[in-house]
N, C-alpha and C positions, 0 to 999 in steps of 0.2 A: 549572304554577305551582310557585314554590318553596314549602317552608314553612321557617317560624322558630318558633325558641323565646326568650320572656322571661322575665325575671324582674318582678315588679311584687307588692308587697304585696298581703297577701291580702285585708285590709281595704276595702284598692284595688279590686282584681279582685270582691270582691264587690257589693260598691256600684256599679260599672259593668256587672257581670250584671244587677243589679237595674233596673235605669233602662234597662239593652238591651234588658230583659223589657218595660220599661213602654211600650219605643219599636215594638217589634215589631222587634227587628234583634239579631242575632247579633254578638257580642264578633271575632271575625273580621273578620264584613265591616265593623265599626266602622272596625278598623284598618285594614283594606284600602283601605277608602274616605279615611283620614286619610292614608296612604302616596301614594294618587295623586294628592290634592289638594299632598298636600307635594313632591311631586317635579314636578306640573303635567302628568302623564302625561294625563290628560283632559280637558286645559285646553281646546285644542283641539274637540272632541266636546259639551266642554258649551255653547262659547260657536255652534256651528252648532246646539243646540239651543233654545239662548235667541232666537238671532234668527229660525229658524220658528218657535217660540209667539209671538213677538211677529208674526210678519208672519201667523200663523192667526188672531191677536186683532184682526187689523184687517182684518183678509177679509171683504167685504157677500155670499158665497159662500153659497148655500143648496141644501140637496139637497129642499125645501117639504115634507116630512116622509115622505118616500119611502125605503123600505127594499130593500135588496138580498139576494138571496139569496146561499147563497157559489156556488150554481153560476152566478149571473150574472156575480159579479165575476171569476171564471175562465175563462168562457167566452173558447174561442178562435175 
């Protein structure tokens, strides 16, 4: 990954720490995350994500309250 450097008021920058704090997210990945919505780098990835939560929301699919261990789930 590259990194950059900006400039942006400090004023700025701190009211946006404050609110990254409230949000549970880092001033980084804020931007990071604004960069690949704005270039559409994830556009892709997010709309195959949207359409398995929508097609898990509509699944009559039941495991009837049954748990797995992970050495079941690995088992070869």
């Amino acid at each position: 990954m590259a990194n950059i450097t900006i400039t942006v008021d400090e004023q700025v920058l701190n009211k946006a720490r404050m609110r990254a704090l409230e949000d549970g997210v880092s001033i980084n990945a804020l931007l990071r995350e604004y960069l690949e919505k704005y270039t559409g780098v994830n556009k892709h990835y997010q709309q195959v994500t949207q359409e398995i939560l929508k097609i898990a929301k509509k699944s009559t699919a039941t495991s009837n309250g049954k748990r797995w261990s992970r050495d079941e789930l690995y088992e070869r």
